[in-house]
C-alpha atoms as a printed R data frame, in Angstrom:
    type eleno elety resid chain resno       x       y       z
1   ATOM     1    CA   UNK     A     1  91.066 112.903 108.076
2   ATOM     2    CA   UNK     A     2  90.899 114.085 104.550
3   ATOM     3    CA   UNK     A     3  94.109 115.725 102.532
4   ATOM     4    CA   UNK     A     4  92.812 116.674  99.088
5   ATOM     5    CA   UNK     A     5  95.191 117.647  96.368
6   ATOM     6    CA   UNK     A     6  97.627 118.837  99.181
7   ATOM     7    CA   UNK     A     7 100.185 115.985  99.938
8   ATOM     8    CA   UNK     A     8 102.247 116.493  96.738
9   ATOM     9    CA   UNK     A     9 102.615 120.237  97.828
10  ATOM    10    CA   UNK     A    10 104.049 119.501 101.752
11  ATOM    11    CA   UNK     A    11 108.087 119.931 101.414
12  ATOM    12    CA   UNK     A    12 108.249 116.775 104.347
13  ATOM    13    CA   UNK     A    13 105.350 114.624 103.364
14  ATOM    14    CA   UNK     A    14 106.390 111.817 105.535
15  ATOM    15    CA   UNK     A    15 106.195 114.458 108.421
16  ATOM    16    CA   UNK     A    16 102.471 115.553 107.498
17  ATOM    17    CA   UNK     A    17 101.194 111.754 107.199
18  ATOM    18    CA   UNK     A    18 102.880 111.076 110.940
19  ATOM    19    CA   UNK     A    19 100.770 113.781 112.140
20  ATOM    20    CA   UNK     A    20  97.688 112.476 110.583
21  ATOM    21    CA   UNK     A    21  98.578 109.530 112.288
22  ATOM    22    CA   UNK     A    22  99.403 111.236 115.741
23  ATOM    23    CA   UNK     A    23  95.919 112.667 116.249
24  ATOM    24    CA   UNK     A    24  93.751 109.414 114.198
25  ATOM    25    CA   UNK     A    25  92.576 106.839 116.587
26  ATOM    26    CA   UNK     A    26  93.587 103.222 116.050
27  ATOM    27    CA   UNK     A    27  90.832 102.309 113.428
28  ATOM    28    CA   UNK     A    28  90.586 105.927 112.223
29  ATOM    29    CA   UNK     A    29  90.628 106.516 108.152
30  ATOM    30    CA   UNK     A    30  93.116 108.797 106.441
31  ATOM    31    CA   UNK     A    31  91.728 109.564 103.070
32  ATOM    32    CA   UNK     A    32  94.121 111.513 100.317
33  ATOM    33    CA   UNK     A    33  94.347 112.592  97.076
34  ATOM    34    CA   UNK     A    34  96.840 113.229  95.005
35  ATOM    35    CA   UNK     A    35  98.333 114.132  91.420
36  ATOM    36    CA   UNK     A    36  99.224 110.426  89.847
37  ATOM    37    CA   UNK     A    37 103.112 110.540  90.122
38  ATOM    38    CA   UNK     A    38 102.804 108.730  86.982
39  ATOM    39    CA   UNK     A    39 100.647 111.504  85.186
40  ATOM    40    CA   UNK     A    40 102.309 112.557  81.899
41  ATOM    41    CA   UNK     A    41 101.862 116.159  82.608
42  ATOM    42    CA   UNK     A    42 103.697 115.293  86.047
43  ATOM    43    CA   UNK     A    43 106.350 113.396  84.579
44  ATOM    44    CA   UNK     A    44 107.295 116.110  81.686
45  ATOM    45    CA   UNK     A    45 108.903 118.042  84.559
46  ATOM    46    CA   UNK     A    46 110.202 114.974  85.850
47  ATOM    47    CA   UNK     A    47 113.850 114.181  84.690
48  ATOM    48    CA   UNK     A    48 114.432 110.952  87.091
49  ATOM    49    CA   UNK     A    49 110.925 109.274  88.357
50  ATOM    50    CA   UNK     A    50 112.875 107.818  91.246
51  ATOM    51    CA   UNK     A    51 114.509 110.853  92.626
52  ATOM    52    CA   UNK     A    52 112.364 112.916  94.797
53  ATOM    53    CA   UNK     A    53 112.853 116.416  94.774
54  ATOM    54    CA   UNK     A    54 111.118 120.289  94.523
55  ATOM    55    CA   UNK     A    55 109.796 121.591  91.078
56  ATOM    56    CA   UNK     A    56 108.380 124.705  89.735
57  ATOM    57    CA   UNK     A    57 104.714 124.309  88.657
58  ATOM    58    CA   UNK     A    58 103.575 125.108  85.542
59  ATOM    59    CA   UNK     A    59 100.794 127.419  85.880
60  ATOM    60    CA   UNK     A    60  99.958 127.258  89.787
61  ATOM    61    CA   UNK     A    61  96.843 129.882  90.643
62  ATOM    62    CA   UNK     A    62  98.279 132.633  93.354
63  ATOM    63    CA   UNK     A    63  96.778 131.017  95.942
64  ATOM    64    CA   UNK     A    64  98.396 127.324  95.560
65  ATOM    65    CA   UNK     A    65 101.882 126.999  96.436
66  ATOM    66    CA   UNK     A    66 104.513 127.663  93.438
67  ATOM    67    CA   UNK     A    67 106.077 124.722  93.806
68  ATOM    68    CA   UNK     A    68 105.423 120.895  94.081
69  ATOM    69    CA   UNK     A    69 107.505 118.070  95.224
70  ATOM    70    CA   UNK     A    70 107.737 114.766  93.702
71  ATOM    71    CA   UNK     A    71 107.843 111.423  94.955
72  ATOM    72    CA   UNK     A    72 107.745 107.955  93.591
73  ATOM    73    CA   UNK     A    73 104.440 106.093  94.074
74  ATOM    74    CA   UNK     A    74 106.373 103.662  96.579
75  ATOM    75    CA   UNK     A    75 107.694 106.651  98.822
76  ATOM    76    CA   UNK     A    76 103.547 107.542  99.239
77  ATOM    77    CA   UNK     A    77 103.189 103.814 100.011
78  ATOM    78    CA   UNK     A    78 106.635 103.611 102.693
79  ATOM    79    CA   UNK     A    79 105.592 107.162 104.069
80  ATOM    80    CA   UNK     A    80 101.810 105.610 104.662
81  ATOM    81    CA   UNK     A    81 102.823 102.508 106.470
82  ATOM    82    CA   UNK     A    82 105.830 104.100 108.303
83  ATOM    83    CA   UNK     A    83 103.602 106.037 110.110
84  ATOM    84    CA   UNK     A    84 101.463 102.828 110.972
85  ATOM    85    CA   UNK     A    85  98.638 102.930 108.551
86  ATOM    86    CA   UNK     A    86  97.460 100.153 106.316
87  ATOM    87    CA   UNK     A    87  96.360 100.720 102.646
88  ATOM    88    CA   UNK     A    88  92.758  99.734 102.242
89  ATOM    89    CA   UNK     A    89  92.076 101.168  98.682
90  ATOM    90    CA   UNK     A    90  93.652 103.101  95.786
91  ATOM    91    CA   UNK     A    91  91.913 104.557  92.966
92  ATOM    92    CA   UNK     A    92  93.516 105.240  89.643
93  ATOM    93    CA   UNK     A    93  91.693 108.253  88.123
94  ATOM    94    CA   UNK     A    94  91.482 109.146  84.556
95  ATOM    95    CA   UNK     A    95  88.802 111.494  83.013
96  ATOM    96    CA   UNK     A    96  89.198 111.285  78.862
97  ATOM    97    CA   UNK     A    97  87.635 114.662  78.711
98  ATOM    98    CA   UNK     A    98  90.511 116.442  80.356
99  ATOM    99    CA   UNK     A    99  92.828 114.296  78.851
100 ATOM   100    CA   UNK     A   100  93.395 111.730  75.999
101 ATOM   101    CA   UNK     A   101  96.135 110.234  76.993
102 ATOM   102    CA   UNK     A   102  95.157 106.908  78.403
103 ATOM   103    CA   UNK     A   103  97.171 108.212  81.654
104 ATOM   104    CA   UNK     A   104  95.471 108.363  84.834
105 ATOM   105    CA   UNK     A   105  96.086 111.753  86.345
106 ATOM   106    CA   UNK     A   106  94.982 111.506  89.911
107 ATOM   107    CA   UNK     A   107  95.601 108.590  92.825
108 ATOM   108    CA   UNK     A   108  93.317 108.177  95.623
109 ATOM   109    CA   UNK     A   109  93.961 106.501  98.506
110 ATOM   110    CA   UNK     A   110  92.118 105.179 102.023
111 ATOM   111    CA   UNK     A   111  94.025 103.931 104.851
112 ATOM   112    CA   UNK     A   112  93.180 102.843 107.896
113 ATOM   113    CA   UNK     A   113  95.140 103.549 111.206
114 ATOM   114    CA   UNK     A   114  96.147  99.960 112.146
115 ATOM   115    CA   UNK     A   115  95.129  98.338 115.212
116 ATOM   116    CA   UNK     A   116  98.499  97.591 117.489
117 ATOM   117    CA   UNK     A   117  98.688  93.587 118.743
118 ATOM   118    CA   UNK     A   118  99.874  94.069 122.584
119 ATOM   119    CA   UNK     A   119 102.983  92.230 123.113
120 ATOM   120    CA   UNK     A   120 103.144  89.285 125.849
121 ATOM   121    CA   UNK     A   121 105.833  90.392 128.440
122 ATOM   122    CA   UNK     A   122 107.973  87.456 129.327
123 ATOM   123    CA   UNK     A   123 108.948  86.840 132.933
124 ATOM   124    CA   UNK     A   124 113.314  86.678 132.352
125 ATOM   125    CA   UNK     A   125 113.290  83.839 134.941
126 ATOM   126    CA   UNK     A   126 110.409  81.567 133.587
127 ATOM   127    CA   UNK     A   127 109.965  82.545 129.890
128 ATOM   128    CA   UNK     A   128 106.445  82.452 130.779
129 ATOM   129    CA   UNK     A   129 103.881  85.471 129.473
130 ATOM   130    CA   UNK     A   130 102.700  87.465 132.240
131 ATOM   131    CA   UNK     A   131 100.874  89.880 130.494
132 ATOM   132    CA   UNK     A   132  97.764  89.909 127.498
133 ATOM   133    CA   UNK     A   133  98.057  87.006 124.622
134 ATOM   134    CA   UNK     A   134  99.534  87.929 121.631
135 ATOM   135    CA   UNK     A   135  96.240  87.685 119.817
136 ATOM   136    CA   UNK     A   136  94.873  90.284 121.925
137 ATOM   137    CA   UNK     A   137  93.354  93.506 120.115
138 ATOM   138    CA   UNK     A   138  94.614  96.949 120.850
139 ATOM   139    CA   UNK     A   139  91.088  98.510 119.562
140 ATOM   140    CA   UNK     A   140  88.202  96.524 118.733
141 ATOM   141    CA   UNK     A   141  86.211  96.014 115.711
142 ATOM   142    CA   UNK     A   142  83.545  98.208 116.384
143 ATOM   143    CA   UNK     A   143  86.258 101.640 116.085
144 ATOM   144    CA   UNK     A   144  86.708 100.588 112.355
145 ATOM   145    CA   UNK     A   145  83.811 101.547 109.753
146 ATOM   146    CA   UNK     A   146  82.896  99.723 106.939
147 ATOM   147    CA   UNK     A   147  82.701 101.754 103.333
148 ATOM   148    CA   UNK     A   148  81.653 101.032 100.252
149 ATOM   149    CA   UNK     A   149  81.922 102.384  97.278
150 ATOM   150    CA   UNK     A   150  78.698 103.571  94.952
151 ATOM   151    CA   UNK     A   151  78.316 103.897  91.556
152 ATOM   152    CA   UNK     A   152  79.375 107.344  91.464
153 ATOM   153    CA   UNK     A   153  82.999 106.360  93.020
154 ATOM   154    CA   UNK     A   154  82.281 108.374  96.486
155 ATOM   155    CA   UNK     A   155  82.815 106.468  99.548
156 ATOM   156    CA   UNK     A   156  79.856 106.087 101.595
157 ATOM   157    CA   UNK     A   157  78.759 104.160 104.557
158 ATOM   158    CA   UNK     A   158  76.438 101.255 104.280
């Protein structure tokens, strides 16, 4: 699944990043990208970085959504692995010809849908396992993709 540019515009973002998970198979990649949280053209709107909350954009074409909402970099990292994903990269964009600040002004992310460990079920009189170790694999390796990243920064298989 790919959400570009659209996270920082859901009013529940933790809600839209469950249902990515929800319909991902274990393995499967979630891929977003968003406006840094950090950006200085973010932050001027910002009064408290740690308070999450709903702000008017700037200059939003008629077809985007007139407001924005947002969040801490850390709330995109808690909503990600709440809903059981793990990070596997994040990209820091800056591009000096939009901007001179030094301040990267977009965040990419991959994340993988995490593989669940079965759990051993314990007989109550014994305390034995009677069911799969506890090393056992919910998915297998060959549901997870390897990427790589070429020298233009896209993601592409091997």
């Amino acid at each position: 699944v790919v959400c570009h540019m659209a996270l920082m515009d859901i009013p529940d973002g933790g809600a839209g990043t469950r249902s990515v998970a929800r319909v991902l198979g274990e393995g499967g990649w979630f891929v977003l990208s968003i406006v840094h949280p950090c950006y200085h053209g973010h932050v001027q709107v910002v009064t408290d970085y740690l308070l999450e909350h709903r702000y008017l954009k700037a200059a939003p074409p008629d077809w985007l959504p007139a407001h924005a909402y947002h969040r801490p970099l850390a709330t995109y990292v808690e909503m990600l692995t709440r809903a059981g994903f793990r990070i596997e990269r994040l990209v820091e964009a800056h591009h000096t010809a939009a901007d001179d600040s030094g301040v990267p002004a977009l965040l990419y992310a991959r994340a993988i849908k995490a593989c669940r460990r079965r759990r051993s079920r314990f007989a109550i009189s014994t305390g034995r396992p009677s069911g799969p170790e506890p090393s056992a694999r919910a998915c297998s390796t060959s549901t997870r993709a390897t990427w790589q990243t070429s020298s233009t920064g896209r993601y592409a298989r091997p």
